[in-house]
FIDO-377252 format. One record per residue (C-alpha): residue number from 0; residue in one letter; x, y, z. Coordinates in nm, 4 decimals. Each point is the difference from the previous one (the first is absolute). Layout:
FIDO-377252
+------+-------+----------+----------+----------+
| mike | mikol |        u |        v |        w |
+------+-------+----------+----------+----------+
|  NUM |     a |        X |        Y |        Z |
...
+------+-------+----------+----------+----------+
end
This chain:
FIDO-377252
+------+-------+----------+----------+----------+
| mike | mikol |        u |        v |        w |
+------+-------+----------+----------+----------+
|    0 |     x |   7.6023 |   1.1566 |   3.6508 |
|    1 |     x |   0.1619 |  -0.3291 |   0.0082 |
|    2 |     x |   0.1295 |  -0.2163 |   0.2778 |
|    3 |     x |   0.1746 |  -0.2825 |   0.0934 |
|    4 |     x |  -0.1816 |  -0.1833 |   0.2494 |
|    5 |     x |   0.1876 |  -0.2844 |   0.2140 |
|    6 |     x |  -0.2395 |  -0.0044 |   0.3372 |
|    7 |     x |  -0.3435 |   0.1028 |   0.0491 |
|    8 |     x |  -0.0703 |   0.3659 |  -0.1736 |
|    9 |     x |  -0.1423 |   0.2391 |   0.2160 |
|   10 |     x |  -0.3291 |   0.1734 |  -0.0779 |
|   11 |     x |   0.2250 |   0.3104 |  -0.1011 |
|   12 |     x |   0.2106 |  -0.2153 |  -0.2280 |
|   13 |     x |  -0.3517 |  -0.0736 |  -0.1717 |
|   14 |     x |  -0.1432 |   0.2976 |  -0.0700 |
|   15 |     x |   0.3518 |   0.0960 |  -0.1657 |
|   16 |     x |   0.0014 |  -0.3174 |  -0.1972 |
|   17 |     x |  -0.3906 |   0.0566 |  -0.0980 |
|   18 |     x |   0.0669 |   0.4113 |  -0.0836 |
|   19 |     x |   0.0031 |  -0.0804 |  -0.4171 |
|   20 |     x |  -0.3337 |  -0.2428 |   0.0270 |
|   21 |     x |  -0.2018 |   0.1218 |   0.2726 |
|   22 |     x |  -0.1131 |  -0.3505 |   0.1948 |
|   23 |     x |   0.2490 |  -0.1782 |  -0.1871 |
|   24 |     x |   0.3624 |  -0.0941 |   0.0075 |
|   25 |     x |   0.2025 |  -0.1951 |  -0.3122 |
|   26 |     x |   0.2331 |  -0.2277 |   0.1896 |
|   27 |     x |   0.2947 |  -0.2011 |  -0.2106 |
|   28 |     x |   0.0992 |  -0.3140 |   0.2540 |
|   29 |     x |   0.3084 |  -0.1326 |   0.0221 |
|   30 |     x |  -0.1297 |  -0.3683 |   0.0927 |
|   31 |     x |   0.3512 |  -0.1355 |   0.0976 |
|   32 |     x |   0.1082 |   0.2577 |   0.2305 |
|   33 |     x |  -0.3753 |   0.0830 |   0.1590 |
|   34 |     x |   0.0010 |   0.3584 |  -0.0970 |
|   35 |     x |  -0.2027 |   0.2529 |  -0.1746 |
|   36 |     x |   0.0250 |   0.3046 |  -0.2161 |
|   37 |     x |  -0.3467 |   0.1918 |   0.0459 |
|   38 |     x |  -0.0907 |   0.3219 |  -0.1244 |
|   39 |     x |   0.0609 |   0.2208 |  -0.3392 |
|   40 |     x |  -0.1910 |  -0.0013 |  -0.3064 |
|   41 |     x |   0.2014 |  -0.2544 |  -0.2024 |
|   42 |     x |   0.0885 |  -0.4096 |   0.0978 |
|   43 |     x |   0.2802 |   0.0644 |  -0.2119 |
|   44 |     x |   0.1503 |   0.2638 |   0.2294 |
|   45 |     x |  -0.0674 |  -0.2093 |   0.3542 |
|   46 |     x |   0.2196 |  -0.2454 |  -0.1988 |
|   47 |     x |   0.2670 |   0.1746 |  -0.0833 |
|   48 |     x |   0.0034 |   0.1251 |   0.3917 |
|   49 |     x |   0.0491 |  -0.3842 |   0.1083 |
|   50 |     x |   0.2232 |  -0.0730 |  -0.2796 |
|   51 |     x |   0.2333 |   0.2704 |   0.1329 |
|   52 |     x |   0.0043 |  -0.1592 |   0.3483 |
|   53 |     x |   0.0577 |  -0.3532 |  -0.0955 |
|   54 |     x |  -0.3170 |  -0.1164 |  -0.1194 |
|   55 |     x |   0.0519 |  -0.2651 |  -0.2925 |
|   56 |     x |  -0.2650 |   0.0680 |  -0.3238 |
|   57 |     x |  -0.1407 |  -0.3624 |  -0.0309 |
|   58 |     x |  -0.0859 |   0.0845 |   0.4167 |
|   59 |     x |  -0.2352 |   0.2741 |  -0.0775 |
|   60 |     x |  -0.3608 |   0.0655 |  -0.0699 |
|   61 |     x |  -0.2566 |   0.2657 |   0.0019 |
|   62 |     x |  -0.3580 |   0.0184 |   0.1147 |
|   63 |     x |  -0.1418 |   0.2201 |   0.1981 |
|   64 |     x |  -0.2299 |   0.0340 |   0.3654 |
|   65 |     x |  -0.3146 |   0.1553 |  -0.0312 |
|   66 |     x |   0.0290 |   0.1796 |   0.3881 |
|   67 |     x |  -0.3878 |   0.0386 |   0.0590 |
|   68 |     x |  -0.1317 |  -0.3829 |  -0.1122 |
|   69 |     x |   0.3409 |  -0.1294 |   0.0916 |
|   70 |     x |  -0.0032 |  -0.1973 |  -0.3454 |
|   71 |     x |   0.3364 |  -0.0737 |  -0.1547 |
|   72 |     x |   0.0237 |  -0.0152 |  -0.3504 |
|   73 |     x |   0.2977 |  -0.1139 |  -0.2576 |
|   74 |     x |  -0.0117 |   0.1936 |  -0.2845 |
|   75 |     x |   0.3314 |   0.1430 |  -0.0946 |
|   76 |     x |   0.1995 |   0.0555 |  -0.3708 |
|   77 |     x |   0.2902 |  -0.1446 |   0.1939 |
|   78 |     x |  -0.1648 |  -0.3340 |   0.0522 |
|   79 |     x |   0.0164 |  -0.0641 |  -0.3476 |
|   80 |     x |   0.2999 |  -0.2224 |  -0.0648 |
|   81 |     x |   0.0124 |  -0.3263 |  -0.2267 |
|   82 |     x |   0.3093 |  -0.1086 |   0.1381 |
|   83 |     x |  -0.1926 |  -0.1153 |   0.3254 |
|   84 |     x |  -0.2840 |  -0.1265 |  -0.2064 |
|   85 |     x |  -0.2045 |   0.3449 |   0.1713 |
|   86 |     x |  -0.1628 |   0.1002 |  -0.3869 |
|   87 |     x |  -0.2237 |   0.2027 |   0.1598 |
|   88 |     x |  -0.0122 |   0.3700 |   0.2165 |
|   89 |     x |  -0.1607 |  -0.2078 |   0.2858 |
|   90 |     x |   0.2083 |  -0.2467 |   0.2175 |
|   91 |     x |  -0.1147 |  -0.3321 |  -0.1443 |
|   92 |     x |   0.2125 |  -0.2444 |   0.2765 |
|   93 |     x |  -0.2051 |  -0.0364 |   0.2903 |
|   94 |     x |   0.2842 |  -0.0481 |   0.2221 |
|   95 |     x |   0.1568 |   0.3478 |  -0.0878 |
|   96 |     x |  -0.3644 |   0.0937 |   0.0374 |
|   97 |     x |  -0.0188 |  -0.1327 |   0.3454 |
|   98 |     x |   0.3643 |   0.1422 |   0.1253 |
|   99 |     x |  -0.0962 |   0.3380 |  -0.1774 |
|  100 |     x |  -0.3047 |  -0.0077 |   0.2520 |
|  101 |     x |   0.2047 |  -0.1051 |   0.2548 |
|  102 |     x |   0.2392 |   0.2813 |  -0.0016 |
|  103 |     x |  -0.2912 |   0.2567 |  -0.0763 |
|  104 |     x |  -0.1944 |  -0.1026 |   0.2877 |
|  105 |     x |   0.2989 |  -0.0199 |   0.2446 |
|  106 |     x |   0.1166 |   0.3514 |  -0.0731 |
|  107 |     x |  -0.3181 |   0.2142 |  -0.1319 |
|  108 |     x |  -0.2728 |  -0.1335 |   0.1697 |
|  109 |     x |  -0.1513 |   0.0275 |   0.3490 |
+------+-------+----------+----------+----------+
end
């Protein structure tokens, strides 16, 4: 299940966001707005759920929180785009790295 996550996510939020990877959750961040899609089995799909509610493209990118080690990775097909210099499925800028983090760790963690 995917949602849109603005303030902290409760631990019932979670478990629906981790229900298609048990102990993890795919989570596309919008970095401008500080706000998170988590949840589903697709980035692609998270995406399109912020892009309906405002969310601009170049704003976006996918990872993912591992919920039992707490590690956050950045692994997503929708990182992938050449016309931010991002060649790769990993976020390469480690400032969008660091307010992807940000924003993770704000709403998913406690």
């Amino acid at each position: 299940m995917i949602l849109i996550i603005r303030k902290k996510a409760t631990k019932e939020e979670i478990d629906k966001m981790s229900e298609d990877f048990n102990g993890y959750v795919k989570v596309v961040v919008d970095i401008e707005r500080g706000v998170l899609a988590g949840g589903g089995k697709r980035h692609v799909d998270g995406e399109q759920t912020l892009l309906t509610y405002g969310s601009r493209q170049e704003d976006l990118w996918g990872g993912g929180l591992d919920l039992d080690s707490g590690e956050i990775d950045y692994n997503s097909m929708i990182n992938v785009r050449p016309s931010q210099q991002n060649f790769s499925r990993e976020i390469m800028s480690q400032d969008v790295r660091r307010e992807f983090d940000k924003i993770v760790k704000r709403l998913l963690i406690y």
